[in-house]
DONU-575375 format. One record per residue: residue in one letter; x, y, z of N, C-alpha, C in turn. Coordinates in pm, whole numbers, plus 50000, padded with zeros to 5 digits. Each point is the difference from the previous one (the first is absolute). Layout:
N
   r    n.px    n.py    n.pz   ca.px   ca.py   ca.pz    c.px    c.py    c.pz
   A       X       Y       Z       X       Y       Z       X       Y       Z
...
***
This chain:
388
   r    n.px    n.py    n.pz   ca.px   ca.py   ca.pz    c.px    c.py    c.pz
   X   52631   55180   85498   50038   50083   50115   50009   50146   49957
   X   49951   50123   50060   49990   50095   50006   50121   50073   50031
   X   50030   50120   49908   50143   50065   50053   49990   50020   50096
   X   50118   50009   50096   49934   50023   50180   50000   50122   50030
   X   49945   50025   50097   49974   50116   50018   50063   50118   50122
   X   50070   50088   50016   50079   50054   50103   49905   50106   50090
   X   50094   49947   50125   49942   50080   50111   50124   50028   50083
   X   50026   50054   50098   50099   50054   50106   49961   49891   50087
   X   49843   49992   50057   49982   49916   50099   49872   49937   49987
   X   49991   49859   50033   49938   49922   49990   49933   49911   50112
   X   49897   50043   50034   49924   49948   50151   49909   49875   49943
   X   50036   49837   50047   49893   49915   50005   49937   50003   50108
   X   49904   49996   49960   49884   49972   50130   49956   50127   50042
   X   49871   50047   49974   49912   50129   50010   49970   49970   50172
   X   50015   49916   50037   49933   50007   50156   50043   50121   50091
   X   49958   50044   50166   50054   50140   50060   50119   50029   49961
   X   50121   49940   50020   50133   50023   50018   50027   49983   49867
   X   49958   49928   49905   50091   50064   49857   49865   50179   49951
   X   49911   49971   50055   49964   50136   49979   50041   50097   50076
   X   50017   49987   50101   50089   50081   50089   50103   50061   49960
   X   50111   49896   49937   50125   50081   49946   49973   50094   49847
   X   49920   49907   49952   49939   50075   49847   49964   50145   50051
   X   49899   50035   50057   49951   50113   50075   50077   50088   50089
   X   50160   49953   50059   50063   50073   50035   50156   50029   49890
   X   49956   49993   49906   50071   50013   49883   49912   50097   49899
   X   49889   50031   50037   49887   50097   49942   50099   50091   49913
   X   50077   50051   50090   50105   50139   49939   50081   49986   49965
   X   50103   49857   49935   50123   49943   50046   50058   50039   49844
   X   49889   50071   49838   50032   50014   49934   50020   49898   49916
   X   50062   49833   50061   50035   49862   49899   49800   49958   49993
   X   50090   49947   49895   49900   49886   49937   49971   49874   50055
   X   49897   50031   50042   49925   49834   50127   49889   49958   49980
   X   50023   49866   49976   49861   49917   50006   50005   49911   50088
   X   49861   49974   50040   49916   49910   50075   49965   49907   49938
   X   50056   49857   49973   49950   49864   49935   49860   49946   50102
   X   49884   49976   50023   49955   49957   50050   49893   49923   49929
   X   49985   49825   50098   49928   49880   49928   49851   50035   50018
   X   49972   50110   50041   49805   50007   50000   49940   50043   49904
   X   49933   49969   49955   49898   50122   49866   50020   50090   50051
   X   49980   50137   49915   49958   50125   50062   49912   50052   50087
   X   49953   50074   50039   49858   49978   50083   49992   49877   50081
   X   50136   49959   50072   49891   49881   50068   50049   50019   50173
   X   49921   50011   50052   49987   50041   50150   50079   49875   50063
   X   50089   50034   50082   50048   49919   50128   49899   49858   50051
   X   50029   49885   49982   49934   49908   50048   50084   49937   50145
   X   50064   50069   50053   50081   50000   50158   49937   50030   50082
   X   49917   49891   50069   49922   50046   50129   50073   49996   50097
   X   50128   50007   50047   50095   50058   50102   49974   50146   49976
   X   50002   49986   50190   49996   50154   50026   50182   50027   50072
   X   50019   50181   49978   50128   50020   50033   50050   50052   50123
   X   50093   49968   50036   50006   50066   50149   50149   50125   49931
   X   49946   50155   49975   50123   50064   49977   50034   50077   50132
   X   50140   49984   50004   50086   50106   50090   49927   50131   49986
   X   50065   50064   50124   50049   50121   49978   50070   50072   49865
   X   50106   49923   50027   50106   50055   49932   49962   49978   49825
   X   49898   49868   49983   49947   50008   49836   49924   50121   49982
   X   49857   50050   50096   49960   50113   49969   50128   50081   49945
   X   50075   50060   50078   50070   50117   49947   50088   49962   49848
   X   50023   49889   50017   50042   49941   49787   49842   50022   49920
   X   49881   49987   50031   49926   49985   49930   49943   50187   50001
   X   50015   50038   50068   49969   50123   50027   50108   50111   49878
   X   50114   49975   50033   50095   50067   49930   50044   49918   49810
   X   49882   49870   49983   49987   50005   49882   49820   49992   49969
   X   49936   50149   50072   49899   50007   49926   49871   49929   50016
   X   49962   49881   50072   49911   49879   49994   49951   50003   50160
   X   50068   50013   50121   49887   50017   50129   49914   50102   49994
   X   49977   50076   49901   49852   50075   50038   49955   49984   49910
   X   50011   49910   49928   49859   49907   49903   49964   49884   50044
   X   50041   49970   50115   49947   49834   50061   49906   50036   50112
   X   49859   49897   49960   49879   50039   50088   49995   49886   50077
   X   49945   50036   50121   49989   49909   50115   50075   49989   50070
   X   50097   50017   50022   50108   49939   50062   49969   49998   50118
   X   50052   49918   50106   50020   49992   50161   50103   50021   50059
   X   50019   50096   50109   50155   50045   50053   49999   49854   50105
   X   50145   49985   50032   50016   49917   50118   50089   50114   50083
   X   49960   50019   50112   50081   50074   50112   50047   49952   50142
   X   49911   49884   50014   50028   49915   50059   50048   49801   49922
   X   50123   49991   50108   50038   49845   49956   50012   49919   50130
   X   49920   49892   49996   50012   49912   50127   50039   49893   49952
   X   50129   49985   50108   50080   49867   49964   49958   49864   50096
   X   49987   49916   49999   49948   49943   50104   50042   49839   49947
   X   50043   49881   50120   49967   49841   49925   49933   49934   50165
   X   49965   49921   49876   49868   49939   50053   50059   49894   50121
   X   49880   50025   50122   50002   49913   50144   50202   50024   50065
   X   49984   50198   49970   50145   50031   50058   49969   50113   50082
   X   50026   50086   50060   50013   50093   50048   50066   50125   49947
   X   50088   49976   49896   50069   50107   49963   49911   50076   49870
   X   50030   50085   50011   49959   50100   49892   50084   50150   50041
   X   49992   50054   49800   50036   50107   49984   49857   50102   49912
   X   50043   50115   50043   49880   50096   49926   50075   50084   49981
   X   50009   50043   49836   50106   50129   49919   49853   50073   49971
   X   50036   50147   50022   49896   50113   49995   50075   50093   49898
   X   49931   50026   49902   50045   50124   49900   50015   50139   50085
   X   49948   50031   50093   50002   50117   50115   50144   49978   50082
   X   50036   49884   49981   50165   50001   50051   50109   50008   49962
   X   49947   49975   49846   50128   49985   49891   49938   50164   49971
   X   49939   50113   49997   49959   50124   49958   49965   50002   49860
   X   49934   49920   49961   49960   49967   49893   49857   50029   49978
   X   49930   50009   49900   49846   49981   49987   49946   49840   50019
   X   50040   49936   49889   49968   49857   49992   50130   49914   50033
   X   50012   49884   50014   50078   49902   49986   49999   49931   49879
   X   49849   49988   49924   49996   49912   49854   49892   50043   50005
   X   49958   49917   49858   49835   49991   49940   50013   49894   49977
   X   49830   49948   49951   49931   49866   49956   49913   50055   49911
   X   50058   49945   49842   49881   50021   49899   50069   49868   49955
   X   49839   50008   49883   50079   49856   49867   50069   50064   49894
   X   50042   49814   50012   50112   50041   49911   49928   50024   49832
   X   49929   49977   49990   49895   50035   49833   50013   50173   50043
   X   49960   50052   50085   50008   50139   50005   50125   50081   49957
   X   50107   49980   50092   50107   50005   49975   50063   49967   49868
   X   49993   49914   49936   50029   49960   49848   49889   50090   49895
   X   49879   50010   50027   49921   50058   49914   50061   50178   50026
   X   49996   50064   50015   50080   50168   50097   50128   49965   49922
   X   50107   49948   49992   50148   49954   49976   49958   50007   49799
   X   49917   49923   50003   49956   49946   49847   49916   50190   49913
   X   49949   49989   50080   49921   50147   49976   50129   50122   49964
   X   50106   49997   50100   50112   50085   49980   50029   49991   49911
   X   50006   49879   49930   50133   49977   49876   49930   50046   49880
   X   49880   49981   50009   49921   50057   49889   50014   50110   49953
   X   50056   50110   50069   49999   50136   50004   50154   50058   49987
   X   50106   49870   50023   50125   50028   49996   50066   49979   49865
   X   50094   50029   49972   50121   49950   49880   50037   49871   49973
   X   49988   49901   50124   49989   49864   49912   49938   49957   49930
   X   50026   49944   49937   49930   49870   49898   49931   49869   50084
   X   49917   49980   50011   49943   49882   50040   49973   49876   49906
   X   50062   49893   49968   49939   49947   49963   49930   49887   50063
   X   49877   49977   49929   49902   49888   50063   50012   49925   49956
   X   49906   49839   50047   50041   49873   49935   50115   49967   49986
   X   50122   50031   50010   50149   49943   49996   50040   49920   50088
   X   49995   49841   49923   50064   49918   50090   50176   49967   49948
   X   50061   50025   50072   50117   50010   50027   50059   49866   50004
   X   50109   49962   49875   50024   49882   49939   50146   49928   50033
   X   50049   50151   50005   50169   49987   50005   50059   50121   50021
   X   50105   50001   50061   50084   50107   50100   50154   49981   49967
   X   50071   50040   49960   50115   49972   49998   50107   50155   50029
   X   50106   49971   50002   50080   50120   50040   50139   50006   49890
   X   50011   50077   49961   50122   50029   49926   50099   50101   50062
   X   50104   50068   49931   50080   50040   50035   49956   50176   49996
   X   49903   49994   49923   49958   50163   49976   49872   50026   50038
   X   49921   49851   50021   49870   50046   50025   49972   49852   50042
   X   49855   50023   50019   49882   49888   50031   49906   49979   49894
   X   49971   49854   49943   49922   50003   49924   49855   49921   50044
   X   49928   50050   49940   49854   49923   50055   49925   49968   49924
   X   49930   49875   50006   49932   49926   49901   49850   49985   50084
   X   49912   50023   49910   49866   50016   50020   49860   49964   49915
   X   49949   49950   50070   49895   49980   49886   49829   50100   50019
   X   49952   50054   49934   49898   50046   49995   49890   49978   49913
   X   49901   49924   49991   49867   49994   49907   50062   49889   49910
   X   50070   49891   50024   50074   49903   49933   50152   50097   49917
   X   50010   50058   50027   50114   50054   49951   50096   50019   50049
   X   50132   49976   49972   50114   50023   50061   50085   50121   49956
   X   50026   50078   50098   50062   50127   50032   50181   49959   50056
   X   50090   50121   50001   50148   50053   50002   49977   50090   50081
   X   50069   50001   50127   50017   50138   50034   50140   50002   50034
   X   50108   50101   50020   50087   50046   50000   50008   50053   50145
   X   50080   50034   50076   49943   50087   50138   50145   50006   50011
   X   50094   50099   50105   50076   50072   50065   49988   49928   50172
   X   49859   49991   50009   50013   49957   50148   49859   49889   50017
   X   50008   49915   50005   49881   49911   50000   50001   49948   50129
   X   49830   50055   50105   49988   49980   50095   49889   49908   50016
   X   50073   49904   50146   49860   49861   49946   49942   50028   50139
   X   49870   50017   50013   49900   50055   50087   49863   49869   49978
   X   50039   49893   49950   49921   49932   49999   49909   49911   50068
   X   50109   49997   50138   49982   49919   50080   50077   49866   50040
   X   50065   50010   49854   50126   49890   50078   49954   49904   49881
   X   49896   50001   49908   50016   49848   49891   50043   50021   49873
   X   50040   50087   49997   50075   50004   49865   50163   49987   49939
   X   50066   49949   50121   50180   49970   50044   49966   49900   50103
   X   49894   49938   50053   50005   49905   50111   50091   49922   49943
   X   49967   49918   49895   50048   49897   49950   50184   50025   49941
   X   50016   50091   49967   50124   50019   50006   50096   50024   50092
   X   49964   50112   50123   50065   50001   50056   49927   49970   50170
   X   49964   49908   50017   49911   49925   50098   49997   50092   50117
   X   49928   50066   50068   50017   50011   50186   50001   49894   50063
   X   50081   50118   50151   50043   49881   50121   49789   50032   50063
   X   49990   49851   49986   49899   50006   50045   49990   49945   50136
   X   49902   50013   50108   49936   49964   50147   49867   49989   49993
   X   49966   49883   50036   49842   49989   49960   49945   49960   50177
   X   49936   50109   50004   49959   49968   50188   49867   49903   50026
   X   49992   49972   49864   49872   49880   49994   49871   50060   50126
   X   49964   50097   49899   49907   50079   50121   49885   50083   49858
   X   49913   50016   50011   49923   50067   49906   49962   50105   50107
   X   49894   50156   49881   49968   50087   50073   49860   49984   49988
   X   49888   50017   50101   49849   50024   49945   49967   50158   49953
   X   49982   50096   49934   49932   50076   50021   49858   50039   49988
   X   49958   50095   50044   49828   50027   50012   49989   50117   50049
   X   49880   50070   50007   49964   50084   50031   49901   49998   50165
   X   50014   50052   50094   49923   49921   50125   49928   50181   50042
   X   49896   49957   50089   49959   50132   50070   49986   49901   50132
   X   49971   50099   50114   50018   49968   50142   49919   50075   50076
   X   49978   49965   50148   49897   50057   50054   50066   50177   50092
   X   50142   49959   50001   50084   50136   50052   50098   49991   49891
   X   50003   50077   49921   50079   50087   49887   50104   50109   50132
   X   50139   49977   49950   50042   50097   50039   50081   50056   49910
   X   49948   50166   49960   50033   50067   49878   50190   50022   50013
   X   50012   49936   49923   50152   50055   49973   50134   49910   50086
   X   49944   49914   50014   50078   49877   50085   50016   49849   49924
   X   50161   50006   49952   50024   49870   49922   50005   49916   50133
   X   50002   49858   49945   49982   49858   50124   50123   49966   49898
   X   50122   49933   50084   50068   49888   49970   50069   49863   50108
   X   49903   49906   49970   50023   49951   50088   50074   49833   50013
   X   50076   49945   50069   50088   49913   49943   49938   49924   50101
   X   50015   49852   49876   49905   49871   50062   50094   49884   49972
   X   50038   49896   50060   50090   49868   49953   49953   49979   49809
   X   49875   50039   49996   49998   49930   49835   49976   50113   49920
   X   50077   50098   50038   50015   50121   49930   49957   50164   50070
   X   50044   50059   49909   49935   50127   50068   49857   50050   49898
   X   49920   50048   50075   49847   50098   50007   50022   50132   49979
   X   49978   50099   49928   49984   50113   49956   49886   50015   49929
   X   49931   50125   50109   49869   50090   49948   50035   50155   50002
   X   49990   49948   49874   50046   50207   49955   49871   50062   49975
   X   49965   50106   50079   49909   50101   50012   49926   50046   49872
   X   49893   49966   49914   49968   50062   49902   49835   49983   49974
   X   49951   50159   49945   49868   50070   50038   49950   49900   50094
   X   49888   49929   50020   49915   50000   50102   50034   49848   50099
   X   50147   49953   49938   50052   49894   50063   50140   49969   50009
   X   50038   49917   49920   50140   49945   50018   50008   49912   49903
   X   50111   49986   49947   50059   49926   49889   50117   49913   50046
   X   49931   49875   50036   50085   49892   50046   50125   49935   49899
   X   50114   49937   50064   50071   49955   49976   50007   49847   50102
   X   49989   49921   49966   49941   49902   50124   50144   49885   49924
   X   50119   49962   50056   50064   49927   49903   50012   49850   50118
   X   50021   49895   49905   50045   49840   50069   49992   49957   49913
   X   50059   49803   50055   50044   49913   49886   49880   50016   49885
   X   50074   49964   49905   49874   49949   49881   49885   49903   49993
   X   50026   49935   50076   49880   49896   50025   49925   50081   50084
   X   50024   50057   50082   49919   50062   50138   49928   50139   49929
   X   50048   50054   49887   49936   50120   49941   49918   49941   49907
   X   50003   49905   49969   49873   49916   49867   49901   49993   50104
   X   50043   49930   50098   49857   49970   50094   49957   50136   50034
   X   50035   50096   50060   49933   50113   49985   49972   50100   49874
   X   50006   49948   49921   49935   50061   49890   49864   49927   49989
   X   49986   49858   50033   49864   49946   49965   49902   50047   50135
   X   50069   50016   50113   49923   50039   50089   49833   50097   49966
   X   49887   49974   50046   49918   50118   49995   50056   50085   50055
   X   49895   50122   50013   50058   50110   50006   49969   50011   50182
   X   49915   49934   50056   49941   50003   50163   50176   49952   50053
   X   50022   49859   49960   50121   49885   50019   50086   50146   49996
   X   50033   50044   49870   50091   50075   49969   50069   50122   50088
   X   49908   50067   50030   49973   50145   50132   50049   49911   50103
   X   49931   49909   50051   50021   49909   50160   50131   49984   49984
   X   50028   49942   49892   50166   49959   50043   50084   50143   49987
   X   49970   50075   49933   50064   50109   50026   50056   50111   50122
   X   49862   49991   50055   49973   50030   50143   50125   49925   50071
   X   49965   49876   50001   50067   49914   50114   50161   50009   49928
   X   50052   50017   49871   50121   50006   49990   50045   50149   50035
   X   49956   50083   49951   50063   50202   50043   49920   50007   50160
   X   49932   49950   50021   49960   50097   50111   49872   50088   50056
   X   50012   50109   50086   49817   50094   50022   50065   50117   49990
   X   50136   50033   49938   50034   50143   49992   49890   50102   49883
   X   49915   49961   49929   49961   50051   49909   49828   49917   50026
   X   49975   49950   50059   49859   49906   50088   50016   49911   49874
   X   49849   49972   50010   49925   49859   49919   50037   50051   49833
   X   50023   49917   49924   50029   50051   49908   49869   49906   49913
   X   49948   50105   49897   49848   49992   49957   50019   49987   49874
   X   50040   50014   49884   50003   49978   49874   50124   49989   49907
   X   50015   49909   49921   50110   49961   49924   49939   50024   49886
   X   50082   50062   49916   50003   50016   49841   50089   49863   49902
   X   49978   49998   49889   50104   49890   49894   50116   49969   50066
   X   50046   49864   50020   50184   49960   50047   50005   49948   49879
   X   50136   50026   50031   50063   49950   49857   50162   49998   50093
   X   50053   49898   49892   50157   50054   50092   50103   49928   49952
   X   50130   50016   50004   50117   49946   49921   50108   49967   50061
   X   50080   49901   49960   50168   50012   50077   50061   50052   50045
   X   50081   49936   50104   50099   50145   50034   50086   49917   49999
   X   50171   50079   49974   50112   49987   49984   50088   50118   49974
   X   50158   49947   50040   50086   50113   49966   50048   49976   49855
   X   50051   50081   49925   50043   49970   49836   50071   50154   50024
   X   50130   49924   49977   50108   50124   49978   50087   49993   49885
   X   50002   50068   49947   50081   49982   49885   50163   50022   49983
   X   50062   49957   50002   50163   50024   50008   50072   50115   49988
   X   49941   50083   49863   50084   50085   49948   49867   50085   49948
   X   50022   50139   50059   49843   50067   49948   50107   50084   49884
   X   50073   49956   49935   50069   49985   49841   50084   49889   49950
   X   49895   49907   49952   50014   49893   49943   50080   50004   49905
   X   49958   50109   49880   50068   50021   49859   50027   50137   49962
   X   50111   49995   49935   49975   50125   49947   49916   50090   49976
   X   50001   50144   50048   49885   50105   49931   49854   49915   50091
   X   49964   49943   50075   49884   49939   50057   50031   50006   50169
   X   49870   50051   50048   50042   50005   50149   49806   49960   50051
   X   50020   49918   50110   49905   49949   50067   49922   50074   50134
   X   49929   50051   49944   49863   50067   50078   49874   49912   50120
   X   49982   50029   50084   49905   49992   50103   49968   49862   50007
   X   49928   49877   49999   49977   49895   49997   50094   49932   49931
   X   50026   50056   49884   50105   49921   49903   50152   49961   50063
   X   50009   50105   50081   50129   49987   50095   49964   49920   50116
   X   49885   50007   50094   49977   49944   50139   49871   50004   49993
   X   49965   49881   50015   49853   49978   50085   50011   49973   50142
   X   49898   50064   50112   50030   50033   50118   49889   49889   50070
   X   49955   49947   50111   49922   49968   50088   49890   50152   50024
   X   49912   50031   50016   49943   50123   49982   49960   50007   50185
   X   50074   49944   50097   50031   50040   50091   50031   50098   50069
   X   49924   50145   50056   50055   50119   50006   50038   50099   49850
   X   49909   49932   49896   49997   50081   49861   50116   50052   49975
   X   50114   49943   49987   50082   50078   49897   50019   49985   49897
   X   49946   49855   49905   50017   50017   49876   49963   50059   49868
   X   49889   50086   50004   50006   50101   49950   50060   50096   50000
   X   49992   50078   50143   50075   50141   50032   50136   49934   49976
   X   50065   49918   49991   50161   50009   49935   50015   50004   49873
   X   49894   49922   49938   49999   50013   49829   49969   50149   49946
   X   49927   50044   50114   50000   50170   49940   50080   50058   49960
   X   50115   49995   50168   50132   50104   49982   50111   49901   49944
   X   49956   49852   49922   50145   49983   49888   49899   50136   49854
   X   49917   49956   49985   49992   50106   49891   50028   50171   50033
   X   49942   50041   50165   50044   50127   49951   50177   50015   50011
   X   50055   49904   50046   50139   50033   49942   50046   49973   49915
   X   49950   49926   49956   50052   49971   49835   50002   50106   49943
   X   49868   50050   50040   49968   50137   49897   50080   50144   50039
   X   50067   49970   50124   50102   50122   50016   50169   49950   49969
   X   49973   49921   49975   50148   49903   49937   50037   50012   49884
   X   49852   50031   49909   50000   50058   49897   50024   50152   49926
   X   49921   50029   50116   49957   50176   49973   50143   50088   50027
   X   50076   49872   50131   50123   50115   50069   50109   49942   49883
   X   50002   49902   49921   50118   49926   49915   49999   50081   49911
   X   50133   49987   49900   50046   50045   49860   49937   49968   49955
   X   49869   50073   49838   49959   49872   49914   50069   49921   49903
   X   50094   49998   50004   50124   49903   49923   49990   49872   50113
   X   50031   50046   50148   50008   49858   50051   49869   49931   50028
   X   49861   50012   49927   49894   49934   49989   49986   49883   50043
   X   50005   49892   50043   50002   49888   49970   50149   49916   50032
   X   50060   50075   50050   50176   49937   49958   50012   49925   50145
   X   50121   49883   49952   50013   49912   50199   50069   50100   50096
   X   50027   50133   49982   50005   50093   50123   49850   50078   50034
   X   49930   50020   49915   49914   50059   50048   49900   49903   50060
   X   50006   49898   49950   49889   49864   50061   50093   49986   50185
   X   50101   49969   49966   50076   49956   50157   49977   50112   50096
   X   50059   50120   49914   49937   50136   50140   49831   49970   50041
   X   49939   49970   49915   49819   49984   50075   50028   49881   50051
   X   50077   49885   49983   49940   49868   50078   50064   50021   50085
   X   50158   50040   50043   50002   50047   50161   49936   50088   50067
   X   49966   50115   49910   49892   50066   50087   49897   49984   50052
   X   49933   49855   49960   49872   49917   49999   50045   49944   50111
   X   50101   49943   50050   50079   49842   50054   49920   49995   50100
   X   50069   50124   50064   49948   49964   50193   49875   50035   49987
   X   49946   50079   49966   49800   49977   49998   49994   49877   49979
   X   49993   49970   49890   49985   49850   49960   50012   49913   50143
   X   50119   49961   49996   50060   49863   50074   49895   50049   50148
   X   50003   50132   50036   49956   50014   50152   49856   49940   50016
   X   49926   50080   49874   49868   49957   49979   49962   49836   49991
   X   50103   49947   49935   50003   49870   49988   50028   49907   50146
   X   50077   50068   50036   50013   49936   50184   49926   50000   50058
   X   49934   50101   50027   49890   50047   50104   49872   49882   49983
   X   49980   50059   49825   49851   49924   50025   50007   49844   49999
   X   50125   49940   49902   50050   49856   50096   50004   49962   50104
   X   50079   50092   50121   50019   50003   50130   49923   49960   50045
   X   49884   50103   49979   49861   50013   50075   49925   49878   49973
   X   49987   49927   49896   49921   49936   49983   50026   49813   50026
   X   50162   50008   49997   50078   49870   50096   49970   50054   50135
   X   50014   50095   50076   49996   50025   50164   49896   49915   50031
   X   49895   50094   49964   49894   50019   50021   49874   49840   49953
   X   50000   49943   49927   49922   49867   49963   50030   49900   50033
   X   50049   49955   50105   49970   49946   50114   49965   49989   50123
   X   49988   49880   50103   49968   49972   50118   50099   49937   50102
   X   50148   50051   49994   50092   49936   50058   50011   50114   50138
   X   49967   49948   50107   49937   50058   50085   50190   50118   50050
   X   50107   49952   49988   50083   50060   50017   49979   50151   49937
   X   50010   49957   49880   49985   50174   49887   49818   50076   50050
   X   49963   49874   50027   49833   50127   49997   50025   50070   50120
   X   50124   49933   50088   50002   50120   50137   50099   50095   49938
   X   50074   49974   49964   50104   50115   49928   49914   50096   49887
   X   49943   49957   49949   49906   50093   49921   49937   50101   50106
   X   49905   49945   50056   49930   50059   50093   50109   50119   50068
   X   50086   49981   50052   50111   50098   50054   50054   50087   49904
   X   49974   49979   49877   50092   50062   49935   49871   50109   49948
   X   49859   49950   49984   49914   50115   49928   49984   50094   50142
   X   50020   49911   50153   49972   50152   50113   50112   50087   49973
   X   50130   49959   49950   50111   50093   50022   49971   50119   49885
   X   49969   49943   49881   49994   50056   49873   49872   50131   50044
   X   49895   50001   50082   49899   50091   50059   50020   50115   50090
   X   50059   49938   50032   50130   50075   50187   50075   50067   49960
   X   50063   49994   49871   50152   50073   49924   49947   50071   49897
   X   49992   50135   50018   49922   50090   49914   50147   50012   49889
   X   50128   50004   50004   50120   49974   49907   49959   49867   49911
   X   49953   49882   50027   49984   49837   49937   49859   50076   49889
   X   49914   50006   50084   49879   50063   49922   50007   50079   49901
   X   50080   50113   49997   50043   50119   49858   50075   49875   49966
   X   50101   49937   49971   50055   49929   49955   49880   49884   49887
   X   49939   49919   50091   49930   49893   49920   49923   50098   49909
   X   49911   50105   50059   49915   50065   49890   50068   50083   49917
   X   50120   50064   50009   50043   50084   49892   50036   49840   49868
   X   50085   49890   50096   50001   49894   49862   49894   49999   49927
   X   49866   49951   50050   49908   49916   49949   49954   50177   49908
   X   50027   50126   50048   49900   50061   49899   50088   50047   49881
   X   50135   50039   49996   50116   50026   49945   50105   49940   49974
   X   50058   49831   50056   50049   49931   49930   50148   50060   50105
   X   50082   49848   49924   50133   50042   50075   50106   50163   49939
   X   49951   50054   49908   50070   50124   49951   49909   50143   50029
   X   49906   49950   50089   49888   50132   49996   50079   50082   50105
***
């Protein structure tokens, strides 16, 4: 074993949000590394695309990285709509006085831009580090690692797990909800494109989301797991038809599908986003979301950019200490928990066919259209979170 090695702060997991905080720590003066399990050089293999807020532009903006991301698609329009109802809502960025409401890029983009930053910053990156052991002491965090068959020490002040949630699963388990529902995604074009208009639309076996991007839309198509295998084998003629007949002619005949691919969904919350000493739990690692109305990214953003002002505004003596961890996890709380309601909420309301609630739904998206007060309300949440 290798003498270990000291840092102030210690980020696992190179993905957006542990680069995020790395990158908004650019100036922070401590000593930070980035543990991450990829070779060097190795490009994003995440064919999810992202749906960001508003309110992420202006975090990504004010650390440096929205005007190095190419392509992007604004959304300025959002249509809320469920299926064989009458009700619907439509939030306009022209009402909230805004430019956009969100964007749609991938997420390889976004990570590659994030990855590119750090290159140029004061952290340390390391590559290949798979991450062995975590423990917490009374003065610090220690971390065990292996690289190129070798095992590494690190020492850290504040060890942040941005991993995604598998590296303490097993210790300290999440409250998990499994909605026994998978997501399809793909890439689709259509015969009426309408530029700058997200679709979300709620169906008994899930909700449909087509987020606006270059010359089409980037589906989110979610239901049970058995019912998303069969449409994955579908051709691609089968595939479009049923599509059609499940969303609708708001966007006409829809003409070409790109690669599906697609994964689980569930809630995974973690108890305590400070498990241990000197260690505090970052973006996925803390909550995995239903990607229902996209907030689980844009919340994993702003736990890192507050972390990183939790840091910047703290004593550096109290680094790492259980007051400075508790001031960020209440400051986290109600984002958190709200974010966590909503897109639960939404996604129990809404996935079924119990003809009582689909009329109460229906009433509730005309009221939510009619009430220009309900409207700033839902869209300032969904782009800024419950503290924006």
């Amino acid at each position: 074993m290798n003498t270990p090695i000291q840092y102030d702060i210690a980020i696992i997991g190179g993905g957006p949000v542990g680069s995020a905080l790395a990158q908004a720590l650019k100036n922070s003066q401590l000593r930070v590394c980035v543990l991450e399990a990829r070779p060097a050089k190795t490009a994003s293999a995440d064919v999810r695309a992202l749906a960001l807020s508003y309110g992420s532009r202006l975090l990504l903006e004010r650390l440096g990285v929205w005007n190095t991301l190419q392509d992007v698609s604004a959304i300025s329009t959002i249509h809320i709509s469920q299926k064989q109802s009458f009700g619907r809502a439509v939030l306009r960025a022209t009402e909230m006085k805004i430019p956009e409401l969100g964007y749609v890029l991938p997420y390889s983009m976004l990570q590659d831009a994030l990855t590119g930053a750090l290159q140029t910053g004061p952290a340390d990156t390391i590559y290949n580090a798979s991450v062995t052991n975590l423990t917490g002491d009374a003065d610090h965090a220690v971390i065990g690692y292996q690289q190129d068959g070798v095992e590494y020490t690190l020492q850290t002040r504040l060890a942040v797990v941005a991993d995604g949630g598998k590296l303490l699963a097993e210790r300290y388990p999440p409250e998990v909800h499994d909605y026994e529902q998978s997501a399809l995604i793909a890439h689709v074009t259509c015969a009426a494109v309408r530029a700058g208009t997200a679709f979300e639309r709620f169906t008994p076996q899930g909700p449909v989301a087509l987020l606006p991007y270059k010359d089409g839309y980037e589906i989110v198509w979610t239901g049970p797991h058995q019912r998303v295998q069969e449409m994955l084998a579908w051709d691609n003629a089968q595939f479009l038809n049923e599509l059609h007949q499940h969303f609708g002619d708001r966007v006409g005949a829809f003409l070409t599908v790109g690669t599906r691919s697609c994964f689980p969904l569930g809630l995974k919350r973690a108890p305590k986003q400070s498990p241990m000493p000197h260690t505090v739990l970052l973006g996925n690692a803390a909550q995995t979301m239903h990607p229902v109305a996209g907030q689980g990214f844009n919340l994993g953003l702003r736990d890192a950019w507050d972390l990183a002002q939790a840091i910047l505004d703290g004593q550096p003596k109290m680094l790492g200490t259980e007051a400075m961890l508790a001031g960020y996890c209440s400051r986290r709380q109600v984002d958190r928990e709200a974010g966590i309601r909503f897109t639960d909420s939404l996604v129990r309301l809404f996935s079924n066919d119990l003809p009582v609630l689909s009329a109460a739904r229906a009433a509730s998206l005309s009221v939510l259209d009619c009430v220009p007060f309900a409207k700033r309300f839902v869209a300032k949440r969904m782009m800024f979170g419950a503290n924006g």
